[in-house]
Biopython code that builds the backbone (N, CA, C, O; Angstrom):
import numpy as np
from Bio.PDB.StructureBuilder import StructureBuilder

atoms = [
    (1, "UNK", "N", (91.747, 101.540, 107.157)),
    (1, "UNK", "CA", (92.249, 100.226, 107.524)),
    (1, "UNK", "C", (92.574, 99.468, 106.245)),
    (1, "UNK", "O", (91.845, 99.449, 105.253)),
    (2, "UNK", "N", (93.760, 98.836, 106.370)),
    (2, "UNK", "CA", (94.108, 97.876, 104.989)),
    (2, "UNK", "C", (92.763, 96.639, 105.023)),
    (2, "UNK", "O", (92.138, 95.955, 105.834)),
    (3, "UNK", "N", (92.827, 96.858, 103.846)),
    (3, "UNK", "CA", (91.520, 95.632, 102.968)),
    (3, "UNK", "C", (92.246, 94.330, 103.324)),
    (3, "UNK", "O", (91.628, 93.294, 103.568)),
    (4, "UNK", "N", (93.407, 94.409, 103.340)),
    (4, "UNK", "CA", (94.996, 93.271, 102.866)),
    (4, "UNK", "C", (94.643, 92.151, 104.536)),
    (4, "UNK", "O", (94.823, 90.935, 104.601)),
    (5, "UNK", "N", (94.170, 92.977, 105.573)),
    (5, "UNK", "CA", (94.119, 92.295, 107.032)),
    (5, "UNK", "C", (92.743, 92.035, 107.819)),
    (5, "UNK", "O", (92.591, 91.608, 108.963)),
    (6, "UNK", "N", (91.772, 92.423, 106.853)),
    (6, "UNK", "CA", (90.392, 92.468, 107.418)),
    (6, "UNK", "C", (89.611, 91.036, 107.530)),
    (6, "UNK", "O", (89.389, 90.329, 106.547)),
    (7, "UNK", "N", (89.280, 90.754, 108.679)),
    (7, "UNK", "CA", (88.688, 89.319, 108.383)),
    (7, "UNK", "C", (88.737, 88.493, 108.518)),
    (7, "UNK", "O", (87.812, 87.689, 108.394)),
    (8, "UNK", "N", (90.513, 88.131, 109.035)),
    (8, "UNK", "CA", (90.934, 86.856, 108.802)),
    (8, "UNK", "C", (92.203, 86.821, 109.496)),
    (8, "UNK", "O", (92.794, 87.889, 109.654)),
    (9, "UNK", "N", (92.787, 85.573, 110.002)),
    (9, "UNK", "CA", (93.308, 85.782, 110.984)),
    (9, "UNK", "C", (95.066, 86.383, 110.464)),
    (9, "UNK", "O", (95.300, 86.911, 109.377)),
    (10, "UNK", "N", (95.935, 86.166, 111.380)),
    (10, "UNK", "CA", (97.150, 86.970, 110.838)),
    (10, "UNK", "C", (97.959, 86.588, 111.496)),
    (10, "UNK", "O", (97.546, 86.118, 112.556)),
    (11, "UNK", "N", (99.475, 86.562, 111.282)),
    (11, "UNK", "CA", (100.475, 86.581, 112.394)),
    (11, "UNK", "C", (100.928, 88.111, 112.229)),
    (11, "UNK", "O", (101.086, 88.943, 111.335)),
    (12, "UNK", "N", (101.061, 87.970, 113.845)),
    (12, "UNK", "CA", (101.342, 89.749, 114.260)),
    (12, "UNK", "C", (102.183, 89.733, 113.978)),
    (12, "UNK", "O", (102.478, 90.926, 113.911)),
    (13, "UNK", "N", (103.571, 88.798, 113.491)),
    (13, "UNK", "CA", (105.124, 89.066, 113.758)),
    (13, "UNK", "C", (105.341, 89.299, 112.050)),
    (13, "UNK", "O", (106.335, 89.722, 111.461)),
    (14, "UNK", "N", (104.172, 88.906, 111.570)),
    (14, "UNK", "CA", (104.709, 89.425, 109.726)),
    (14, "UNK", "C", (103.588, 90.296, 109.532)),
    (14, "UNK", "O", (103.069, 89.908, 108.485)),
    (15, "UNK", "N", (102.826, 91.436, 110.061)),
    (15, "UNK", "CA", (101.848, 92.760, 109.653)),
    (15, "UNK", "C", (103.053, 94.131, 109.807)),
    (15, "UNK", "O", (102.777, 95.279, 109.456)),
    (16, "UNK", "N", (104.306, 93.747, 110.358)),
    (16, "UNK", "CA", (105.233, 94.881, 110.317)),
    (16, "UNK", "C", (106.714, 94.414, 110.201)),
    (16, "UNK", "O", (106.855, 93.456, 110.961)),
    (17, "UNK", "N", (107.950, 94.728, 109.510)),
    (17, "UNK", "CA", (109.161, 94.506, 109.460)),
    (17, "UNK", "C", (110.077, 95.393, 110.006)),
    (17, "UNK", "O", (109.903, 96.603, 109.865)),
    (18, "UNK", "N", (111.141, 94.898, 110.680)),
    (18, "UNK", "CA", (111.872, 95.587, 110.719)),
    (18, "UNK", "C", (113.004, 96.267, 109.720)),
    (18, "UNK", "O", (113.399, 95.441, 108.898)),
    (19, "UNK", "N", (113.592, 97.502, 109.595)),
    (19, "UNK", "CA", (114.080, 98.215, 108.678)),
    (19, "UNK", "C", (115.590, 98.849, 109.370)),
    (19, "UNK", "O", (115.620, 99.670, 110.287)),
    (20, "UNK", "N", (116.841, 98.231, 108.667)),
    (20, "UNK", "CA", (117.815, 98.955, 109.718)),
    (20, "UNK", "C", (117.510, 100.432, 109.581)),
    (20, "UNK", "O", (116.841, 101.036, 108.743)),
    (21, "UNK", "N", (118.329, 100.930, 110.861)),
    (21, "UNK", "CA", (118.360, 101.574, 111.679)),
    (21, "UNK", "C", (117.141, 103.032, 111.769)),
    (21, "UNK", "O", (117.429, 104.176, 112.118)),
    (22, "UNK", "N", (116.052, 102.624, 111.425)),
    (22, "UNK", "CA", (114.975, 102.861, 111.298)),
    (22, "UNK", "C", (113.551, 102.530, 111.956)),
    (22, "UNK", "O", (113.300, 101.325, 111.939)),
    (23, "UNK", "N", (112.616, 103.302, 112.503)),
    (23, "UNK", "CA", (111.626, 103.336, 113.271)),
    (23, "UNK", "C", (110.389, 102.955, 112.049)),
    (23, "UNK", "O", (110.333, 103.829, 111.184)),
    (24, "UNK", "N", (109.298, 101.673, 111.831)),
    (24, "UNK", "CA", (108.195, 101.536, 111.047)),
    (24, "UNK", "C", (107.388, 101.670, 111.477)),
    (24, "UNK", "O", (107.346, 101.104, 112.569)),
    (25, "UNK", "N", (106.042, 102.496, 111.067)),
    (25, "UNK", "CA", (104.894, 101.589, 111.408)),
    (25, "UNK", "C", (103.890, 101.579, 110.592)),
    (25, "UNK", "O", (104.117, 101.923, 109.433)),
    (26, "UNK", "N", (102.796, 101.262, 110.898)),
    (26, "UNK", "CA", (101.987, 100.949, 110.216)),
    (26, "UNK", "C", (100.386, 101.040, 110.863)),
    (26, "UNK", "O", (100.105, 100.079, 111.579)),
    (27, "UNK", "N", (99.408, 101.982, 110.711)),
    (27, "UNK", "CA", (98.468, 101.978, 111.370)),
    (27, "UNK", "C", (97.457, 101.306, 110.806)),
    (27, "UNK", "O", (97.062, 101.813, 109.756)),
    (28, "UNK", "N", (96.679, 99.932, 111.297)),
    (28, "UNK", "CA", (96.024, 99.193, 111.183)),
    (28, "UNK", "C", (94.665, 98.846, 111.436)),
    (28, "UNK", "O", (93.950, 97.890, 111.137)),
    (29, "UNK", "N", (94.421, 100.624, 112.508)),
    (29, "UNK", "CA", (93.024, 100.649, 112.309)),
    (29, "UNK", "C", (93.039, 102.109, 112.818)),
    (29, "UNK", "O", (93.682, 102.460, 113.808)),
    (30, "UNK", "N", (92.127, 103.095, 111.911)),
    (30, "UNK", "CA", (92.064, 104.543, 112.543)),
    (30, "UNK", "C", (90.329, 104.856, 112.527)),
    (30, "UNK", "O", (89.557, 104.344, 111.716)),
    (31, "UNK", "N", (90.021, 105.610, 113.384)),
    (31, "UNK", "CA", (88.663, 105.436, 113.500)),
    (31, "UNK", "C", (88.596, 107.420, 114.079)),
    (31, "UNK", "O", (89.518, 108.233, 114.020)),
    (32, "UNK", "N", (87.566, 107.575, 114.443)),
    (32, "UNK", "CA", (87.242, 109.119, 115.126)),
    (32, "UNK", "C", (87.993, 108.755, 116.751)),
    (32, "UNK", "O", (88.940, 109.424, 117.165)),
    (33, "UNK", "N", (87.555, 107.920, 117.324)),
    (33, "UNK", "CA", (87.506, 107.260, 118.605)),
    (33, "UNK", "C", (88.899, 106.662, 119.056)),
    (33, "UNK", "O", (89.314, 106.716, 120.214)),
    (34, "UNK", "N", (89.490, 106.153, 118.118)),
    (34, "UNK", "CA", (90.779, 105.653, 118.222)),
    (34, "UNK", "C", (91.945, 105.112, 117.050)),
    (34, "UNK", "O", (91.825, 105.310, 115.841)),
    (35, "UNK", "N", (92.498, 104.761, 117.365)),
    (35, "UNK", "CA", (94.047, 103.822, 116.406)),
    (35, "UNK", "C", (94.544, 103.083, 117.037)),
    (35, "UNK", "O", (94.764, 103.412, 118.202)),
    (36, "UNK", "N", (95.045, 101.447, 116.470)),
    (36, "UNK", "CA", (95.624, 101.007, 116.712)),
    (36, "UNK", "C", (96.761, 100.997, 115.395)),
    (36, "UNK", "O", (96.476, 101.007, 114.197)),
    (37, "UNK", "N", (98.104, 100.975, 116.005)),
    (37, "UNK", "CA", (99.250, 101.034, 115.159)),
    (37, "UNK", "C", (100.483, 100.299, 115.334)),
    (37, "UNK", "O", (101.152, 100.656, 116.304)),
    (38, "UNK", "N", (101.022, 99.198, 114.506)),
    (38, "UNK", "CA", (101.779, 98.504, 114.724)),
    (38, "UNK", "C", (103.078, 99.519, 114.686)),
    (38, "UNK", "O", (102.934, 100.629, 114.174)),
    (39, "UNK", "N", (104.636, 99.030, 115.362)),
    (39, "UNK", "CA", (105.740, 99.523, 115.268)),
    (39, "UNK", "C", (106.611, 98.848, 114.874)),
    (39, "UNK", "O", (106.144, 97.775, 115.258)),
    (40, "UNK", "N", (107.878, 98.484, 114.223)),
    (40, "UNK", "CA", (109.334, 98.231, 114.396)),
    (40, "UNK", "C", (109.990, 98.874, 114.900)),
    (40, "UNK", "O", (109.633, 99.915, 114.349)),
    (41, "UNK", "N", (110.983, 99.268, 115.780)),
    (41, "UNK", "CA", (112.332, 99.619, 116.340)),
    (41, "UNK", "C", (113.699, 98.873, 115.808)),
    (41, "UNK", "O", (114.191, 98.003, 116.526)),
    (42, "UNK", "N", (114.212, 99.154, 114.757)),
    (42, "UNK", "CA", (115.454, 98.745, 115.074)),
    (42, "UNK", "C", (116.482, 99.321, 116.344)),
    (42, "UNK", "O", (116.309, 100.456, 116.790)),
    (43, "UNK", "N", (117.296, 98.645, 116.742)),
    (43, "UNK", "CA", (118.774, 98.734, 117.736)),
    (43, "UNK", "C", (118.560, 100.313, 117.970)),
    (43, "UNK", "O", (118.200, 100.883, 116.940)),
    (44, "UNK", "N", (118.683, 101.033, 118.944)),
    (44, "UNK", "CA", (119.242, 102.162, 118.887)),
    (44, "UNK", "C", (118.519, 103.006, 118.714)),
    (44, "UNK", "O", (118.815, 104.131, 119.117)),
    (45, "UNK", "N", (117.269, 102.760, 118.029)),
    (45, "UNK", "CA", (116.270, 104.191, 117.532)),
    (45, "UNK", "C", (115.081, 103.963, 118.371)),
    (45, "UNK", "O", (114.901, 102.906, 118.975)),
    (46, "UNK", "N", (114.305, 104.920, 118.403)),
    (46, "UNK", "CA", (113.197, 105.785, 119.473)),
    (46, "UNK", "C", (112.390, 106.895, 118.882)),
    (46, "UNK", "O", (112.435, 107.289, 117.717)),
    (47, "UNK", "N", (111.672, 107.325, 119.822)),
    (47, "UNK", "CA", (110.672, 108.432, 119.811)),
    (47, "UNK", "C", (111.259, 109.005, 120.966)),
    (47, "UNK", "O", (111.458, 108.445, 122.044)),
    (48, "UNK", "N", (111.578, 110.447, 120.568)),
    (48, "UNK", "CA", (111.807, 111.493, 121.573)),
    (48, "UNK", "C", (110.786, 111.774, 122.694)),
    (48, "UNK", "O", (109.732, 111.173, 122.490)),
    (49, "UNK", "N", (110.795, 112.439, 123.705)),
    (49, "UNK", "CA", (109.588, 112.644, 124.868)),
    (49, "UNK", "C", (109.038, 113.921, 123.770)),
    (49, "UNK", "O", (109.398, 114.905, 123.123)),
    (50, "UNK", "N", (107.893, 113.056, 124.127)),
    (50, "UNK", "CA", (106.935, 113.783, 123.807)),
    (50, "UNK", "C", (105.192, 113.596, 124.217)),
    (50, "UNK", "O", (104.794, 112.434, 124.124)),
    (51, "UNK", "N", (104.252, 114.537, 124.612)),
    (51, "UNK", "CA", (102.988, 113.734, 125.510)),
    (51, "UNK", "C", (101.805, 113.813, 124.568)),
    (51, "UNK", "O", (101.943, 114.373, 123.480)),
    (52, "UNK", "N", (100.449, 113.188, 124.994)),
    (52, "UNK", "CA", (99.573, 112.998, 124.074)),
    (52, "UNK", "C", (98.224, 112.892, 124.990)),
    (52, "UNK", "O", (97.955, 112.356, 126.065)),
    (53, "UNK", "N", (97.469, 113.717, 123.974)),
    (53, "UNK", "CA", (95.879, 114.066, 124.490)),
    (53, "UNK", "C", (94.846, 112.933, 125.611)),
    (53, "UNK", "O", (93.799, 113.108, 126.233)),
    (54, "UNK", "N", (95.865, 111.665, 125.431)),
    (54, "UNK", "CA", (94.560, 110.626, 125.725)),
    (54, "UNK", "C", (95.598, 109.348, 126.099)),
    (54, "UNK", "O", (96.685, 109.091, 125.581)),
    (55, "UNK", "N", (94.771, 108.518, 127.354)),
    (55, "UNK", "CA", (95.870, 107.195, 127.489)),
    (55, "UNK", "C", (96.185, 106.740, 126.265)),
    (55, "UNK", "O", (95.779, 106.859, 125.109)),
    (56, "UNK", "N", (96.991, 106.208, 126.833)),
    (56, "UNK", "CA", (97.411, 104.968, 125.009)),
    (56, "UNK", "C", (98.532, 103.373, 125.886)),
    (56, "UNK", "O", (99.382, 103.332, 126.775)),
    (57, "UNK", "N", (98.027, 102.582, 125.202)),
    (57, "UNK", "CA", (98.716, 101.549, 125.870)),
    (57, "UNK", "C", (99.728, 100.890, 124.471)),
    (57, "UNK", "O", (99.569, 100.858, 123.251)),
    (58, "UNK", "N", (100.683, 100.472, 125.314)),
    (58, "UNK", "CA", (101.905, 99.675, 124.359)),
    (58, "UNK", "C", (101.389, 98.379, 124.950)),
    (58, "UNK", "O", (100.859, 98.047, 126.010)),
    (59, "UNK", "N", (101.874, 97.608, 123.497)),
    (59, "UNK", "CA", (102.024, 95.531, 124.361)),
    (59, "UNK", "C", (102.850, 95.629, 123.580)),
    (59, "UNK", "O", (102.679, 96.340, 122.589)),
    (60, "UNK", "N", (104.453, 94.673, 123.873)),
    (60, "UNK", "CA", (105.373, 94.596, 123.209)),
    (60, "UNK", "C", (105.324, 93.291, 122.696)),
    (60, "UNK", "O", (104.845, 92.380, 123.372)),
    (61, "UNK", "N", (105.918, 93.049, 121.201)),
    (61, "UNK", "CA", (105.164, 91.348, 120.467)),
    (61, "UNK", "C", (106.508, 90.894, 120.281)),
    (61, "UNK", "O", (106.663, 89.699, 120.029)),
    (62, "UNK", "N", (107.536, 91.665, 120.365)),
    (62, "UNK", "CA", (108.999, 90.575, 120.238)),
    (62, "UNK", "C", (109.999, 91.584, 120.810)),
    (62, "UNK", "O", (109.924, 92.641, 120.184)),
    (63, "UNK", "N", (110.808, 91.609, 121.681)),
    (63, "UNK", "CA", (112.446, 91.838, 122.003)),
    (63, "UNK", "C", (111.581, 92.684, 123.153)),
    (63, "UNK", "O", (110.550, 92.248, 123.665)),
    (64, "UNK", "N", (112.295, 94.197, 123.518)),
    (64, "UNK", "CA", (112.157, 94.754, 124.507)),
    (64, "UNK", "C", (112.350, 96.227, 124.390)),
    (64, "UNK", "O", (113.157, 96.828, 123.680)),
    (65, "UNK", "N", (111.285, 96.792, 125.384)),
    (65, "UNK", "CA", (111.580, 98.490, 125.144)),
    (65, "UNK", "C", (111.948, 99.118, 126.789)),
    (65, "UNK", "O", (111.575, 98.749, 127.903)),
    (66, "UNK", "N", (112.736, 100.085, 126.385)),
    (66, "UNK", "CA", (112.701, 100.802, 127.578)),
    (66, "UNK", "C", (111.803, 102.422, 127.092)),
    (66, "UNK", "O", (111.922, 103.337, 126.278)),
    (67, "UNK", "N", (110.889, 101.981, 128.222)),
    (67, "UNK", "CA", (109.873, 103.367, 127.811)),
    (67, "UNK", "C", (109.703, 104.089, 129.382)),
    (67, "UNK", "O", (109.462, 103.565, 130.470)),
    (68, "UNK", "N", (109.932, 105.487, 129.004)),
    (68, "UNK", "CA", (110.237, 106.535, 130.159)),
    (68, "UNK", "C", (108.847, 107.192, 130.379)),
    (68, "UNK", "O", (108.490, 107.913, 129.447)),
    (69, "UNK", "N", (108.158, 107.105, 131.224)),
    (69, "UNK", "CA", (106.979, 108.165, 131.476)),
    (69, "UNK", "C", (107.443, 108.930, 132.665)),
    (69, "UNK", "O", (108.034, 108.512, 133.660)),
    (70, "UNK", "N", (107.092, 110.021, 132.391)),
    (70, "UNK", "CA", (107.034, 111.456, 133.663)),
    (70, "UNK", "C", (108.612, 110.987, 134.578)),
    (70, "UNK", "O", (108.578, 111.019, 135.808)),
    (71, "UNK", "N", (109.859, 110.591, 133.887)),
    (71, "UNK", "CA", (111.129, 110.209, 134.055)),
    (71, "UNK", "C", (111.101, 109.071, 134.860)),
    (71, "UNK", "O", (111.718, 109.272, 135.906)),
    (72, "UNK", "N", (110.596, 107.883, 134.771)),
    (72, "UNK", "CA", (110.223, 106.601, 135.128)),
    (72, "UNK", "C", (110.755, 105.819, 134.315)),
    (72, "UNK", "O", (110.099, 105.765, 133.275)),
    (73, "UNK", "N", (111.885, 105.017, 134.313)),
    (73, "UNK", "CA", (112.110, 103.769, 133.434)),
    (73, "UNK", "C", (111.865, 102.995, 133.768)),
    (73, "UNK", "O", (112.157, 102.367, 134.786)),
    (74, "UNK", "N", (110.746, 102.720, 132.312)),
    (74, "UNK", "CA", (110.590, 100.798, 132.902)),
    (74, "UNK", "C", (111.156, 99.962, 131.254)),
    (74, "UNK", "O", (111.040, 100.310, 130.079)),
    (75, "UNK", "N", (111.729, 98.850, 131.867)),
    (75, "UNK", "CA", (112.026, 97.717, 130.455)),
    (75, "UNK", "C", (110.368, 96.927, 130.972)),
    (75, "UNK", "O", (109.737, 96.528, 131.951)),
    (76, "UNK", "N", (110.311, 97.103, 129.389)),
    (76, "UNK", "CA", (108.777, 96.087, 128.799)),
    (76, "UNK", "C", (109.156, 94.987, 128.250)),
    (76, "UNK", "O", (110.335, 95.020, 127.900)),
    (77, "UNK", "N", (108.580, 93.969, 128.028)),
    (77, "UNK", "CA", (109.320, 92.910, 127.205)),
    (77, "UNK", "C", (108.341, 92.377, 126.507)),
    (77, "UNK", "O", (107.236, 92.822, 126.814)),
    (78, "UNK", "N", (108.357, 91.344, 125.429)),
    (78, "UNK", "CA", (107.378, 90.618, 124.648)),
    (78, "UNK", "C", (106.078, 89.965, 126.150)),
    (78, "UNK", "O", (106.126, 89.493, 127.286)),
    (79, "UNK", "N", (105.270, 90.300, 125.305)),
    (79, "UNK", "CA", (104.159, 89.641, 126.166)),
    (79, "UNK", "C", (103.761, 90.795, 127.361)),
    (79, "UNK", "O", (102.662, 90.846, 127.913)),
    (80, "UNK", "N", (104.678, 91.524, 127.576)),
    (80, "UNK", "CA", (103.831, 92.941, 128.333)),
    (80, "UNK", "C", (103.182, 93.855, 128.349)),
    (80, "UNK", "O", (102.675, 93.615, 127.254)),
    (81, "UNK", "N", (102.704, 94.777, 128.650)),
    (81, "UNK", "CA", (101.801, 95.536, 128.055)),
    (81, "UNK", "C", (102.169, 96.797, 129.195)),
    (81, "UNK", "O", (102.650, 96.536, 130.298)),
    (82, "UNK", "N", (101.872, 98.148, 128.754)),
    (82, "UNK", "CA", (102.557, 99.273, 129.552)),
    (82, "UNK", "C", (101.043, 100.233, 129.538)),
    (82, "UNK", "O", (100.189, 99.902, 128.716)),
    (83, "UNK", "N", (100.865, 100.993, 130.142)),
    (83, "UNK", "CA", (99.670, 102.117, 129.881)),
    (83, "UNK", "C", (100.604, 103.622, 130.345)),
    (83, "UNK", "O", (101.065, 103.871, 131.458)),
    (84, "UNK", "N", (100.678, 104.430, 129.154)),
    (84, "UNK", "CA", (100.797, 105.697, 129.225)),
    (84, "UNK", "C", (99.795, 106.675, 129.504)),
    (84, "UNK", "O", (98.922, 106.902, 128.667)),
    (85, "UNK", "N", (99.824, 107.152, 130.371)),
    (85, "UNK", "CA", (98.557, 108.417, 130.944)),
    (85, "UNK", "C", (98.563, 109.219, 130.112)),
    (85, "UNK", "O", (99.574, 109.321, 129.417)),
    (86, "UNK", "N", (97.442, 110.070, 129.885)),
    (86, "UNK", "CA", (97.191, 111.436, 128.883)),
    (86, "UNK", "C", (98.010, 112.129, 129.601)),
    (86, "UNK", "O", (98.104, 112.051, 130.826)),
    (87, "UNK", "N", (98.820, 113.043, 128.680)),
    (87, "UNK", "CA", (99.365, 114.285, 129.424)),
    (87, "UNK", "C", (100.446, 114.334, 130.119)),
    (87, "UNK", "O", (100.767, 115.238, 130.890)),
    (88, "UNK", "N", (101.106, 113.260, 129.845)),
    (88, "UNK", "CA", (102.378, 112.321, 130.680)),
    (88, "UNK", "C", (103.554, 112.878, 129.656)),
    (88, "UNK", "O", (103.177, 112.846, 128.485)),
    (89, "UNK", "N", (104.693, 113.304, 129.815)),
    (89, "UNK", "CA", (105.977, 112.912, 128.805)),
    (89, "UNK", "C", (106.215, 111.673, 128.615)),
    (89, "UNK", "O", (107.194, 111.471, 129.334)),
    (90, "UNK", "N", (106.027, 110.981, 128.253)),
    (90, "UNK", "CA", (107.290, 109.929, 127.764)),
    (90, "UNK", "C", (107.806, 109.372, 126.444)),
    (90, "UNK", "O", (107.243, 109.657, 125.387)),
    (91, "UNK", "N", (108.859, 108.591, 126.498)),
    (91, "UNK", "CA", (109.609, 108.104, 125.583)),
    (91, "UNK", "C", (109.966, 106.775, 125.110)),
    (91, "UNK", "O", (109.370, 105.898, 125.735)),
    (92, "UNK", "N", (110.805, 106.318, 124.141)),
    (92, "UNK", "CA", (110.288, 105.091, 124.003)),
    (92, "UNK", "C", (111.730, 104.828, 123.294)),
    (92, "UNK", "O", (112.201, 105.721, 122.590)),
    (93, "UNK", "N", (112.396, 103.661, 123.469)),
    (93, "UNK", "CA", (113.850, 103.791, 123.363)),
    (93, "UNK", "C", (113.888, 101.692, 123.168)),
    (93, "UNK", "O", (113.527, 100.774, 123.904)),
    (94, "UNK", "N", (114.626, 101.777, 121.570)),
    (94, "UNK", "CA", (115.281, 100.044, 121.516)),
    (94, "UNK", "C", (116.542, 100.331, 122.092)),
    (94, "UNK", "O", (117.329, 101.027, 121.451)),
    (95, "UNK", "N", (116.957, 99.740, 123.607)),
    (95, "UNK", "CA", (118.120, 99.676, 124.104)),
    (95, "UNK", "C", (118.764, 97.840, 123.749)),
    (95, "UNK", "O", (119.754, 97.609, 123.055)),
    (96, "UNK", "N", (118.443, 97.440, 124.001)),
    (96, "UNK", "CA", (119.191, 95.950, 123.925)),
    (96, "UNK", "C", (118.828, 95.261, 122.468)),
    (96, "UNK", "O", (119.249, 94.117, 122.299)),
    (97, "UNK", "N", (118.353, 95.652, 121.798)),
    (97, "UNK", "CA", (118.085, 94.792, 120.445)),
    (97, "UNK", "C", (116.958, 95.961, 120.062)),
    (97, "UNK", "O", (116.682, 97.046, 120.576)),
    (98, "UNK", "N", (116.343, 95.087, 118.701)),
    (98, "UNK", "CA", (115.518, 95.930, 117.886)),
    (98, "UNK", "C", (113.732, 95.239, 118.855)),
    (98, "UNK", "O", (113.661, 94.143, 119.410)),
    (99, "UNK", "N", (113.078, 95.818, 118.809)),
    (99, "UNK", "CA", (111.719, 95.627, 119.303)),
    (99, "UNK", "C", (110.256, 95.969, 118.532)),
    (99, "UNK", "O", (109.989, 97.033, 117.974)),
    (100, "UNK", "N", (109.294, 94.671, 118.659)),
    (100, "UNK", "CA", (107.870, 95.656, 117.900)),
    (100, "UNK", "C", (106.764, 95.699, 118.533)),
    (100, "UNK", "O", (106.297, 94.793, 119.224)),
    (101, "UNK", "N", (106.338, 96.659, 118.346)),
    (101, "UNK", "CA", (105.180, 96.775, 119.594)),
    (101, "UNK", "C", (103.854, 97.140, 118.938)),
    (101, "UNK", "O", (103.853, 97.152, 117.707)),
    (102, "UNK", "N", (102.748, 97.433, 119.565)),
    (102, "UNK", "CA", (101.216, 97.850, 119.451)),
    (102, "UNK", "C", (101.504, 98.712, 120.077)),
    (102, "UNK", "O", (102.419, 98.655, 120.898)),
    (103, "UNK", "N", (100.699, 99.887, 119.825)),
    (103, "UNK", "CA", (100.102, 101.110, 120.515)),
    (103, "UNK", "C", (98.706, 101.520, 119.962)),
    (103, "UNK", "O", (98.391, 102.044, 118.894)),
    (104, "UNK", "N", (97.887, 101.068, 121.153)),
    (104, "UNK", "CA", (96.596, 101.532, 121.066)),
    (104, "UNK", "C", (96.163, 102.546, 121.650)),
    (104, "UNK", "O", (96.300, 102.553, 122.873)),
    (105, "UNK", "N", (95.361, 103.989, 120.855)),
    (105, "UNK", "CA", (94.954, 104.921, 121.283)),
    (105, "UNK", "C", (93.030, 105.128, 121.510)),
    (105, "UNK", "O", (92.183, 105.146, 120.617)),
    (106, "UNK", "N", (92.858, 105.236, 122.768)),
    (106, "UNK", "CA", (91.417, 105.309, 122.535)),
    (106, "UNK", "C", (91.339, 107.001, 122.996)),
    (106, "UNK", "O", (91.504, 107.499, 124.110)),
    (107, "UNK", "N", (91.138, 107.412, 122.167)),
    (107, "UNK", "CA", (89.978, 109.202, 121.963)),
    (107, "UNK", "C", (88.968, 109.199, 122.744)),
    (107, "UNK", "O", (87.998, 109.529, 122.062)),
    (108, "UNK", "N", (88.582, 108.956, 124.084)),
    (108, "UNK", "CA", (87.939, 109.390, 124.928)),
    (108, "UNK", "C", (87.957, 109.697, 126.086)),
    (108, "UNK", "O", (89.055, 109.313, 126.488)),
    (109, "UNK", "N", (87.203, 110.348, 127.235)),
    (109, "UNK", "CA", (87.620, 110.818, 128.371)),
    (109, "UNK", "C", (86.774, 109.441, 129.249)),
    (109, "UNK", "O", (86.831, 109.363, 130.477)),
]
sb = StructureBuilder()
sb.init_structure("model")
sb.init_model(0)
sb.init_chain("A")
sb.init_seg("    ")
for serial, (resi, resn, name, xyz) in enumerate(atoms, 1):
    if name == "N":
        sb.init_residue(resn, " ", resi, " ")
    sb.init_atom(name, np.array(xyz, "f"), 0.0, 1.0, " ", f" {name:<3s}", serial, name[0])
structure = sb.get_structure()
């Protein structure tokens, strides 16, 4: 975990930037048990389908995602929050503007 965020309070909208046409992130807390990891999306860019060992939830903190589970589209928007199932395909796509999100992973059954 960065020393730089420990402690004290923060704005979520400046712990990650956006980068044209480029996907950021930044993981902000990794543990045995879990991660939480900030994102940028610029316009246009994504994460391919792909699935993962353990739920994990998105909250989106500015613009909007369209994220596909088990071929399900849903648009997320700032202030929402999505839960991906273990073992699920999905994907994660900036369609209408650039977007940044949280994804929290908790490592347990």
């Amino acid at each position: 975990m960065s020393e730089d965020i420990m402690a004290k309070a923060l704005d979520i909208q400046e712990l990650i930037e956006y980068q044209e046409d480029s996907v950021v992130s930044r993981e902000v807390i990794k543990k045995e048990l879990g991660t939480v990891t900030f994102f940028a999306f610029d316009k246009g860019q994504g994460l391919s389908e792909h699935s993962a060992p353990f739920d994990a939830m998105v909250q989106i903190i500015d613009g909007e995602a369209e994220i596909t589970i088990s071929g399900v589209n849903n648009t997320v928007r700032a202030g929402e929050i999505i839960i991906m199932p273990a073992n699920e395909p999905h994907a994660l796509q900036a369609v209408n503007g650039p977007y940044k999100m949280i994804l929290t992973m908790i490592k347990s059954d």
